[in-house]
C-alpha positions as CSV (number, residue, x, y, z in Angstrom):
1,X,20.0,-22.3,-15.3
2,X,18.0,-20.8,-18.4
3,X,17.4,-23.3,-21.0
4,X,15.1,-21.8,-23.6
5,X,12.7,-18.9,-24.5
6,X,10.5,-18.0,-21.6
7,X,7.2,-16.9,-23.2
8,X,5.9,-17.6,-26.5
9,X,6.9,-15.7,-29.2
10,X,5.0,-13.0,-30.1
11,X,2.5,-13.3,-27.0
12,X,4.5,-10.2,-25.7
13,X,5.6,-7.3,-26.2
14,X,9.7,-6.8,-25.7
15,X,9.0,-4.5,-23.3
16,X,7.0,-6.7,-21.5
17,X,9.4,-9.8,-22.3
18,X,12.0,-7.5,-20.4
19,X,10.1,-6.8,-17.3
20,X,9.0,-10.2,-16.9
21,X,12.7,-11.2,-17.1
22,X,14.1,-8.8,-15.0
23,X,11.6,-9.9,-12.2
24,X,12.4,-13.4,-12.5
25,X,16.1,-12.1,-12.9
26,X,15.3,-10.5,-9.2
27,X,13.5,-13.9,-8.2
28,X,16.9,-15.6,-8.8
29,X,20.0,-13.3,-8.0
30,X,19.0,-10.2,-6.0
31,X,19.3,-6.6,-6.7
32,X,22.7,-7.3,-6.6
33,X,22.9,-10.1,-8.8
34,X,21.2,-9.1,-11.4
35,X,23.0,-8.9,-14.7
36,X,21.6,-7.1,-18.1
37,X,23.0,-10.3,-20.6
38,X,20.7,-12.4,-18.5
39,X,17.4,-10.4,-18.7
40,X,18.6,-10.0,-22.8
41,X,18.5,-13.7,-22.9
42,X,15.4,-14.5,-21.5
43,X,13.4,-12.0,-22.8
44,X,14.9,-12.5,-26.3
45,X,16.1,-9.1,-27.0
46,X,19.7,-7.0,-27.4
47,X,21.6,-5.8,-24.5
48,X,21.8,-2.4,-26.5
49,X,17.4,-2.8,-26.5
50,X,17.1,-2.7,-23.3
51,X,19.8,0.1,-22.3
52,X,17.3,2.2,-25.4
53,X,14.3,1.6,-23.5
54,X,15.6,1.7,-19.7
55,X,18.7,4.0,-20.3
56,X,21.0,1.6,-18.2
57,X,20.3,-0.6,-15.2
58,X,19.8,1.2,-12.7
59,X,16.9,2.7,-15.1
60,X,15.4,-1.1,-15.7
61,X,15.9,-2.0,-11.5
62,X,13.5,1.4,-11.0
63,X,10.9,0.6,-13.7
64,X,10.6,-3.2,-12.3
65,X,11.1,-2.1,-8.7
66,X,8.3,0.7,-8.9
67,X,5.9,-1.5,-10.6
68,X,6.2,-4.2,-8.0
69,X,6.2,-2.1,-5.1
70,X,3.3,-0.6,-6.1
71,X,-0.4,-2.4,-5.7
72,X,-4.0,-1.8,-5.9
73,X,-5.1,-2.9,-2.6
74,X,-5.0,0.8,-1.1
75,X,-6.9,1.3,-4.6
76,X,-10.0,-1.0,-3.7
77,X,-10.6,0.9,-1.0
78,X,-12.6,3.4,-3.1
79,X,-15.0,0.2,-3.5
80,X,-15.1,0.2,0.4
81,X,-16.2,3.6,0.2
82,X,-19.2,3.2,-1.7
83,X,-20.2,-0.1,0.4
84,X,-20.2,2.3,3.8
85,X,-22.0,4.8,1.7
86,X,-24.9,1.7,1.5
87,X,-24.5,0.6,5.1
88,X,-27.4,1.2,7.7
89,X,-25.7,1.9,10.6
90,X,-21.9,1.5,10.1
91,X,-19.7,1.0,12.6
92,X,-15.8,1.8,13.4
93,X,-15.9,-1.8,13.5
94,X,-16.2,-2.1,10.2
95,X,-13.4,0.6,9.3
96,X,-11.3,-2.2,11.5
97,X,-12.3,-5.2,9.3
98,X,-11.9,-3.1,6.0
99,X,-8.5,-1.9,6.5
100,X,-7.9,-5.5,8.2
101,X,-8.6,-6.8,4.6
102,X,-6.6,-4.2,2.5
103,X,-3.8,-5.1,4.8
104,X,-3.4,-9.0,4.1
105,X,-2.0,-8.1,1.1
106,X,1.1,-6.2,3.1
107,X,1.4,-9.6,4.8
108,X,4.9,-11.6,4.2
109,X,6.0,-12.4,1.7
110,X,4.2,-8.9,-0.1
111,X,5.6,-6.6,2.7
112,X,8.9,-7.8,2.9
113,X,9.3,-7.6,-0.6
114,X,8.2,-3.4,-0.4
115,X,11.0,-3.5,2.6
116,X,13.3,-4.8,0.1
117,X,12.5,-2.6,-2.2
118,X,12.6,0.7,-0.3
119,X,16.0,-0.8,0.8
120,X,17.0,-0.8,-2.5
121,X,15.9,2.8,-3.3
122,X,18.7,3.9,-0.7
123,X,20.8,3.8,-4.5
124,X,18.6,4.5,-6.8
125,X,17.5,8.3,-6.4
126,X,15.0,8.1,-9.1
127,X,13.5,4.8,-7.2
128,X,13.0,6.8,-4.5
129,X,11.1,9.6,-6.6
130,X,8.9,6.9,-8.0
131,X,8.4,5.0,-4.7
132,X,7.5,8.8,-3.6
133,X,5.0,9.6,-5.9
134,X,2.9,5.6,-5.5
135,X,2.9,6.5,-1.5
136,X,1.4,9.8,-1.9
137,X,-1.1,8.3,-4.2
138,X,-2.0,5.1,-1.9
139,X,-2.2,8.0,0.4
140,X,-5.1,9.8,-1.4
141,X,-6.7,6.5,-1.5
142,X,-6.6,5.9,2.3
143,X,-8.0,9.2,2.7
144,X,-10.7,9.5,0.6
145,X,-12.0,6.7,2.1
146,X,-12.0,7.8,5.8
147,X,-13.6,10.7,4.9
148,X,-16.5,8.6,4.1
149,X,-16.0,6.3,6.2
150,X,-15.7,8.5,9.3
151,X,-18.7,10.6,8.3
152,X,-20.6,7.6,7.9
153,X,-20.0,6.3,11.5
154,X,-20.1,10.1,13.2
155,X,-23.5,10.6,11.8
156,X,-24.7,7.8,13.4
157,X,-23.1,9.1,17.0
158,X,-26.0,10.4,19.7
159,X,-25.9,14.3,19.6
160,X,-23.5,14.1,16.3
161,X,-23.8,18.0,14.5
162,X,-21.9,18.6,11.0
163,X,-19.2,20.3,13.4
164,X,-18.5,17.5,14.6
165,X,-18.6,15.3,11.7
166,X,-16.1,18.0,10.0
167,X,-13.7,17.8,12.9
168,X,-13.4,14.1,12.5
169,X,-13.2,13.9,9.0
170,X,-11.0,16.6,9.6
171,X,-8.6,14.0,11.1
172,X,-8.5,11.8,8.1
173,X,-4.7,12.5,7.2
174,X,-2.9,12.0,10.1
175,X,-5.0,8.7,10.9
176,X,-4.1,7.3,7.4
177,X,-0.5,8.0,7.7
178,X,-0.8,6.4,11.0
179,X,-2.6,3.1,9.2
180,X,-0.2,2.9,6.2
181,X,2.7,3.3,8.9
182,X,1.4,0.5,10.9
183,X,1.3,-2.0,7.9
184,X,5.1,-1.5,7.3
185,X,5.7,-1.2,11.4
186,X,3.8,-4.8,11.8
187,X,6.9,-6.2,9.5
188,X,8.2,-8.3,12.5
189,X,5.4,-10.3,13.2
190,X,6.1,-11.8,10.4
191,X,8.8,-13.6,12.1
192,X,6.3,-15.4,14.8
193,X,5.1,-18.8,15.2
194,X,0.9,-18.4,12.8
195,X,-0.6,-18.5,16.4
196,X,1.0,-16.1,18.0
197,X,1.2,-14.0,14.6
198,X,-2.7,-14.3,14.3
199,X,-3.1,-13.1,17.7
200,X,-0.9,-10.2,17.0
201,X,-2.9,-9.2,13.9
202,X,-6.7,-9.1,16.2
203,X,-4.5,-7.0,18.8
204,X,-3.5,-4.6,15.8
205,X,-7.6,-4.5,15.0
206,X,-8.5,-3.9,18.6
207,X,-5.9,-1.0,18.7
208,X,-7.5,0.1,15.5
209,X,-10.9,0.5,17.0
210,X,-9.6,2.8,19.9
211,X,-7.5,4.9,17.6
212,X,-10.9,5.6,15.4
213,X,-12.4,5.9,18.6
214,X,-9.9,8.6,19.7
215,X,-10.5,10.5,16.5
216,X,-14.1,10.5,16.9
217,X,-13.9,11.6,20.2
218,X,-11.5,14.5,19.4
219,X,-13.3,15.5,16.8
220,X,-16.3,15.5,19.3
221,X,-14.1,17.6,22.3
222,X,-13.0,19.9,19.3
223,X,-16.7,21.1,18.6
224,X,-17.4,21.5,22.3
225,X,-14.0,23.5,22.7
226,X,-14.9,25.6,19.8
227,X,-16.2,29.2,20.2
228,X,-18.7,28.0,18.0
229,X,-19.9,25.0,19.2
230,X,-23.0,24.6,21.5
């Protein structure tokens, strides 16, 4: 039960009082359970405050949802990019371990709690825009770094020409979709003994490697296919 003031007064913002509350408000009761005289009380602030900034509840459940569905670890992958862009000899390998990386933060409890959330978006229409709008941005960020990334590694292929590095980097969007799908898709190994989850996670990387494989191959086969090609 709440017994006192949460943060110290004047260290926050209201706004920022509320969204703190409402998370630990989520922590607590659930979607479901979550009730507006609560958050008020623990953020020390007026029920009529927080319908003026949020419009009503579902409005506060998007703006806390969306900002804790959404991360930054698709967003550090633009670092990534500039580390392949310094690499020797980079490898698909190393687009394996990368992602592998970027992904632990999709690991429970982090993933479940996106599940959760796009569960909870089934009700919440302008959730679902939001939620919307953050994938197609991760997306970008998945992207942009498989175009480097890829053209990094097929310029290091024997016999490699810039057709062929185009036709792989051409590839680049349906190969992230197929990543980000695979974080949400891996969801039940969370329910395995560590071992056997650990073992499941190097399979995951192994299939990695051949699907990057595969795209550097088709992109390859497309060249050769191509009137133009040699």
């Amino acid at each position: 039960m709440y017994n006192g003031p949460m943060y110290p007064v004047g260290k926050l913002t209201s706004r920022q009082r509320i969204i703190r509350a409402t998370e630990q408000e989520l922590l607590d009761s659930g979607t479901s359970g979550l009730r507006m005289e609560v958050v008020a009380q623990k953020a020390e602030v007026s029920v009529p405050l927080i319908y003026k900034y949020y419009g009503n509840r579902d409005g506060l459940l998007t703006e806390v949802l969306s900002q804790l569905y959404d991360g930054d670890s698709y967003q550090k992958l633009s670092a990534y990019a500039d580390v392949f862009l310094e690499m020797q000899n980079p490898s698909v390998d190393d687009i394996a371990i990368l992602f592998a990386t970027v992904q632990q933060k999709f690991r429970m409890p982090g993933r479940w709690q996106r599940l959760q959330i796009l569960a909870a978006s089934a009700e919440l229409p302008e959730l679902r825009t939001r939620l919307a709008a953050i994938h197609l941005e991760h997306q970008k960020h998945v992207i942009s770094f498989l175009t480097v990334a890829l053209e990094a590694v097929v310029s290091q292929q024997p016999g490699h020409t810039e057709e062929s590095i185009r036709a792989a980097v051409s590839l680049a969007p349906p190969l992230a979709s197929l990543i980000m799908t695979q974080s949400f898709g891996s969801v039940l190994d969370d329910l395995i003994d560590v071992e056997d989850r650990e073992a499941a996670s190097e399979e995951m990387r192994v299939l990695l490697r051949l699907i990057i494989n595969s795209v550097i191959t088709a992109g390859a086969e497309t060249t050769v296919d191509s009137p133009h090609g040699s």
